[in-house]
C-alpha positions in Angstrom: 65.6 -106.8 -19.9 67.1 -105.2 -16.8 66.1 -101.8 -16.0 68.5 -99.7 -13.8 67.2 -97.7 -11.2 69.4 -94.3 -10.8 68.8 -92.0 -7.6 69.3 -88.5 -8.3 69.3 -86.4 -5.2 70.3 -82.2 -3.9 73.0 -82.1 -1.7 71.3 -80.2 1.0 74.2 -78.5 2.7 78.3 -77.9 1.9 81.3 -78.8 4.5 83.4 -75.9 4.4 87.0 -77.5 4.7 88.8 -74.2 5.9 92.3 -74.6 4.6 92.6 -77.3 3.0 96.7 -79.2 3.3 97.4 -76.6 6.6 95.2 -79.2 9.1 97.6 -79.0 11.6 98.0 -75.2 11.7 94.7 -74.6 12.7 95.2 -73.0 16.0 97.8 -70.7 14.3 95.5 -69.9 11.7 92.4 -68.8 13.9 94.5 -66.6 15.9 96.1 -64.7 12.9 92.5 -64.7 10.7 90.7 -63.6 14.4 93.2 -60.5 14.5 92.7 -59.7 10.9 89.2 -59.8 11.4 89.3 -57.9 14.2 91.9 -55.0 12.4 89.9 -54.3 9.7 86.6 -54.3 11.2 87.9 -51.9 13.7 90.0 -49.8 11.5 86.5 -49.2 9.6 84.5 -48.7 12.2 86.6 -45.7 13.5 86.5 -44.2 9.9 82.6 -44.2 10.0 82.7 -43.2 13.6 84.8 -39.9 12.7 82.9 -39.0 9.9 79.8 -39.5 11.3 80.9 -37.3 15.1 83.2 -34.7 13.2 81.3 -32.1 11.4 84.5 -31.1 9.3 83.9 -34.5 7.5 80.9 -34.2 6.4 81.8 -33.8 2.8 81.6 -36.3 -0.1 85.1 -37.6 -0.5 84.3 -38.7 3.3 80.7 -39.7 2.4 82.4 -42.1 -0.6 85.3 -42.9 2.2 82.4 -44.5 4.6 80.6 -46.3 1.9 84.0 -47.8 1.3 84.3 -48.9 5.0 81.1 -50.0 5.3 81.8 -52.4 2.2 85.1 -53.3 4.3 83.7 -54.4 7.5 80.5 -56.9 5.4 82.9 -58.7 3.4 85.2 -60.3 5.7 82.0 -60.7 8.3 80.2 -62.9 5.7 83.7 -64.8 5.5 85.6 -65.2 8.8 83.4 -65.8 11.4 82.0 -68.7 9.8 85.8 -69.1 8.9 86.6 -69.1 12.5 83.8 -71.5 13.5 85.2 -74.7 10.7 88.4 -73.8 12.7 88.1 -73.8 16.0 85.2 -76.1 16.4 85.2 -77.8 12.9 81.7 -76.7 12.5 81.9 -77.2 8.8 78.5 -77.7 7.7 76.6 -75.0 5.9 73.4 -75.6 4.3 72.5 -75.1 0.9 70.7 -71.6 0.6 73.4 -70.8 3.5 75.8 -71.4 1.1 75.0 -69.5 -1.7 73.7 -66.6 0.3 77.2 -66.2 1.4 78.7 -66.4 -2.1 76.2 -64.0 -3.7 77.3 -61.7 -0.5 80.9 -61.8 -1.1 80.6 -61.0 -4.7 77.7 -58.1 -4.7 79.7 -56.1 -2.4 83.4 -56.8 -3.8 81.6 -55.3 -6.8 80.0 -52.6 -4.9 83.8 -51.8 -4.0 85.2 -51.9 -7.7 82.0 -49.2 -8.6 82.9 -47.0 -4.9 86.3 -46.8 -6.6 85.3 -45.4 -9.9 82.7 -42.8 -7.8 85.6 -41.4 -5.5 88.3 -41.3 -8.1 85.5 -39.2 -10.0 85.1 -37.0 -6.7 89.0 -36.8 -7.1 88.3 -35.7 -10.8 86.5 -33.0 -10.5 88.1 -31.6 -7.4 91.5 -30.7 -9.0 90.6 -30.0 -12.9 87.1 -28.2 -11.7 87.6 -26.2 -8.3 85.2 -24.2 -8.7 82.8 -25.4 -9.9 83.2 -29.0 -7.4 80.5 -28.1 -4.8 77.8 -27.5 -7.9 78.8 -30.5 -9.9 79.4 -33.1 -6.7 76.1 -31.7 -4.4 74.6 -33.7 -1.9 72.1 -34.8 -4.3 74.7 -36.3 -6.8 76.6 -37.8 -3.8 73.5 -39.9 -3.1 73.3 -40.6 -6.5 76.7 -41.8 -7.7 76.8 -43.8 -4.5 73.4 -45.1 -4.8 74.4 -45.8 -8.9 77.5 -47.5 -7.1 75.4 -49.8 -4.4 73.0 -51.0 -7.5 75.5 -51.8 -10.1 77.2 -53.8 -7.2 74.3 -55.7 -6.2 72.7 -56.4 -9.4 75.9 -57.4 -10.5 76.6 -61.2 -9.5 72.6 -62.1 -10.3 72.8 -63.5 -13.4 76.2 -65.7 -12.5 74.9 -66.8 -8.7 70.8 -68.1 -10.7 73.0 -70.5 -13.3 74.8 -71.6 -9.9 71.7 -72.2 -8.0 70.0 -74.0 -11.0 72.6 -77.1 -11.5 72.2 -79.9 -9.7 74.5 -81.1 -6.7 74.1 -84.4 -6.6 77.9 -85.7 -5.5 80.6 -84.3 -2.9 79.8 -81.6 -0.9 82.7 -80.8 0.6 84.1 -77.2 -0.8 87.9 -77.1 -0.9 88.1 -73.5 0.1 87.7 -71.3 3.1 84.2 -70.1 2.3 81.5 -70.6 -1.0 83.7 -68.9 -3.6 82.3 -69.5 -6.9 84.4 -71.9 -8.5 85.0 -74.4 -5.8 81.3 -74.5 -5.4 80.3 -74.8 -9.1 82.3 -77.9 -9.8 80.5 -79.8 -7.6 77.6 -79.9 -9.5 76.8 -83.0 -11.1 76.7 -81.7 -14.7 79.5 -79.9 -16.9 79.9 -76.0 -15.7 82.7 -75.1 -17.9 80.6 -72.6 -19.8 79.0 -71.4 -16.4 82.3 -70.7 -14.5 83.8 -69.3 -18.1 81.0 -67.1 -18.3 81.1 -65.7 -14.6 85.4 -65.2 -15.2 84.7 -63.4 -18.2 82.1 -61.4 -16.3 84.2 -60.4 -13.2 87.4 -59.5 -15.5 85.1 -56.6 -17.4 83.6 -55.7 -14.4 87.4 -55.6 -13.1 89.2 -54.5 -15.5 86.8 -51.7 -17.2 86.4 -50.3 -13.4 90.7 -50.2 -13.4 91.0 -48.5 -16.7 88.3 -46.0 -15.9 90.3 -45.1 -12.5 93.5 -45.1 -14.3 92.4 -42.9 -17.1 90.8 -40.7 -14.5 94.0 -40.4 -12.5 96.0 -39.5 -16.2 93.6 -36.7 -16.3 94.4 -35.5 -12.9 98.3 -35.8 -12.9 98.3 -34.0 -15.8 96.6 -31.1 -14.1 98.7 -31.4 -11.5 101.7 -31.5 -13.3 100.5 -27.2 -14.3 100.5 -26.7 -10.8 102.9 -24.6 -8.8 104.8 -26.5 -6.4 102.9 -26.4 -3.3 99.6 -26.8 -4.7 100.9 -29.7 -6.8 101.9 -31.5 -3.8 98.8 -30.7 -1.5 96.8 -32.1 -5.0 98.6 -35.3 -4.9 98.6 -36.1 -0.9 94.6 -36.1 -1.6 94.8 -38.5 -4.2 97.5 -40.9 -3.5 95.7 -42.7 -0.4 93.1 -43.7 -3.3 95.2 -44.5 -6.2 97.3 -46.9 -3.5 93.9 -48.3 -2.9 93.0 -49.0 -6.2 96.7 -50.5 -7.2 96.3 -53.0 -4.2 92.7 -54.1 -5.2 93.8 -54.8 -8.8 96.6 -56.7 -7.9 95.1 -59.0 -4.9 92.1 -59.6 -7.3 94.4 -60.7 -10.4 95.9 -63.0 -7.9 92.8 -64.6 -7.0 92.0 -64.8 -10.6 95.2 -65.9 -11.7 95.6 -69.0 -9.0 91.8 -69.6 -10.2 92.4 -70.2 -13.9 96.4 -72.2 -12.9 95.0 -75.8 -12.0 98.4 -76.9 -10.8 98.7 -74.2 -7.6 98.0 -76.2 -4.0 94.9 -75.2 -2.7 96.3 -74.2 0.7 98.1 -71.4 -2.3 94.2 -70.6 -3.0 93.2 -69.9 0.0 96.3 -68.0 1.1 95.8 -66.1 -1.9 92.2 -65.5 -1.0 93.2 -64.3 2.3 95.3 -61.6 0.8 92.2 -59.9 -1.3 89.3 -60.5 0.7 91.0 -60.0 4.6 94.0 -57.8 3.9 92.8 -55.2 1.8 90.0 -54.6 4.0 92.4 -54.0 6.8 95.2 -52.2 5.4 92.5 -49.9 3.6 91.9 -47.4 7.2 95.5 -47.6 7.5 96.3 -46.4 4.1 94.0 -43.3 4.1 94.4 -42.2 8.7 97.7 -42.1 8.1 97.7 -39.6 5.2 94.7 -37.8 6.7 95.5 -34.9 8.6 91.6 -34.0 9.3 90.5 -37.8 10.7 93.9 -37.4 12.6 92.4 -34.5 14.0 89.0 -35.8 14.7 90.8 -39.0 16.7 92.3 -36.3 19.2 89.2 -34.2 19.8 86.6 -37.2 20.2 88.7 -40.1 21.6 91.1 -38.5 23.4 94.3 -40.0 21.6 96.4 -36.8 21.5 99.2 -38.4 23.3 99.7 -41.5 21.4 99.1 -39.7 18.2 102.3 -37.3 19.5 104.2 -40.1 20.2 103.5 -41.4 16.3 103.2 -38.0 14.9 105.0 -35.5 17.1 105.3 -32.6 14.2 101.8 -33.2 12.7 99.5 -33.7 16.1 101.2 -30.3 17.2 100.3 -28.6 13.8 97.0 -29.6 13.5 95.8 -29.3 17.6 97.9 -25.5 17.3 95.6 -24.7 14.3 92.5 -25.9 16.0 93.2 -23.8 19.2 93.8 -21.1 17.2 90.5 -21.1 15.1 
């Protein structure tokens, strides 16, 4: 009788293939992820910076605004430089805890996000159907609360999914066909069948996803239909506050249904994936200071008083720099 002698073993680290089918673009592709990287981290940066230095900020839609930046600038740091390094010096390797550290990053504080969202549009909530009553309701000690309820949820969140990834066994390929440790392409490596584990972590992500959507979009029903009551100037200052959100919101939800959507369609290239990717976890981050300095009259104003930008803000904003820099002078 012949006994068969089977050697199990733990992969011990992951090659991070980058972009997988776009080999030859690789140059191209570190200079254009290198200037995202480098937008959005900046862009985020001088958001915090303003509300930290101008005084007139120091509110709680600003105090939610930075814990949204903040959020911005960790996500595409725990993706791109290591991103940047498979690149440009195909340092792919990436050991295990590595790995999964970078994963469980990525997903705590893209759920942080989803929860920051539901706190501000809240903050947008009770600042147009309860004026007066706005600076009882959202105090300093709420504030720290909400975003401290926000920062937990978000954390806590991706537990549950990242232990059942750390418990299977990797005893095959190593090499992830993505541009960091996503979920999925590092689950089905394991040795075993993870269709109930990566079923279970979809399902999770889509309630986490979704509920957070609906609760923003019933909030913003609420508020438009205050608005709608409102006499026409008041109606329009009420919506400039809360349309640099909602555009937020609407370009979160779509990017992320795209990522889940090219997850759950086997037959998309995964050069599609990653581009896809890209879009949620790289754009958004930098188009998110853009969206809400260039509706904001007050960090506008802040960007003229502490770095000294009033004349390329005149050259962009000729009517609005004036305004604003008049009305300072004259207070």
């Amino acid at each position: 009788m012949n006994n068969a002698s089977v050697t199990v073993y733990q992969v011990e680290e992951f090659l991070i293939d980058g972009v997988p089918g776009l080999e030859e673009y690789q140059a191209a592709l570190f200079a254009v992820f290198l200037l995202v990287y480098f937008l959005a981290f900046a862009g985020n940066l001088f958001i915090l910076i303003m509300v930290i230095l101008d005084r007139r900020l120091h509110t709680p839609m600003y105090f939610f605004l930075c814990n949204l930046s903040f959020v911005d600038i960790v996500i595409p740091t725990a993706i791109i430089p290591k991103l940047l390094a498979v690149l440009v010096a195909n340092e792919k390797h990436i050991s295990f805890t590595g790995c999964f550290v970078q994963m469980y990053a990525v997903i705590a504080f893209g759920s942080t996000e989803w929860f920051l969202l539901i706190v501000m549009s809240y903050d947008r909530y009770v600042a147009i159907v309860k004026p007066l009553h706005y600076h009882v309701i959202i105090n300093p000690r709420a504030c720290v609360v909400l975003a401290g309820a926000a920062w937990g949820l978000g954390l806590l969140a991706p537990l549950p999914a990242i232990f059942m990834a750390t418990k299977q066994q990797y005893c095959g390929s190593n090499k992830i066909l993505y541009c960091f440790c996503d979920y999925s392409p590092v689950v089905t490596l394991a040795c075993a069948d993870v269709t109930n584990a990566i079923n279970i972590a979809f399902i999770f992500a889509m309630l986490v996803i979704n509920i957070s959507f609906l609760l923003v979009l019933w909030t913003y029903f609420r508020i438009l239909t205050i608005i709608q009551k409102m006499a026409a100037a008041d109606r329009s200052k009420a919506f400039s506050t809360c349309s640099s959100h909602l555009s937020v919101v609407v370009t979160y939800f779509l990017s992320t249904a795209l990522v889940y959507i090219a997850v759950k369609i086997g037959t998309i290239p995964e050069y599609s994936r990653v581009i896809i990717g890209v879009f949620y976890y790289f754009l958004t981050p930098m188009l998110n200071p853009i969206i809400y300095t260039l509706r904001n009259e007050k960090i506008k104003l802040a960007a003229v008083k502490y770095l000294r930008l009033n004349l390329g803000l005149k050259a962009v904003f000729p009517q609005r720099v004036h305004s604003v820099t008049g009305s300072s002078l004259k207070a």
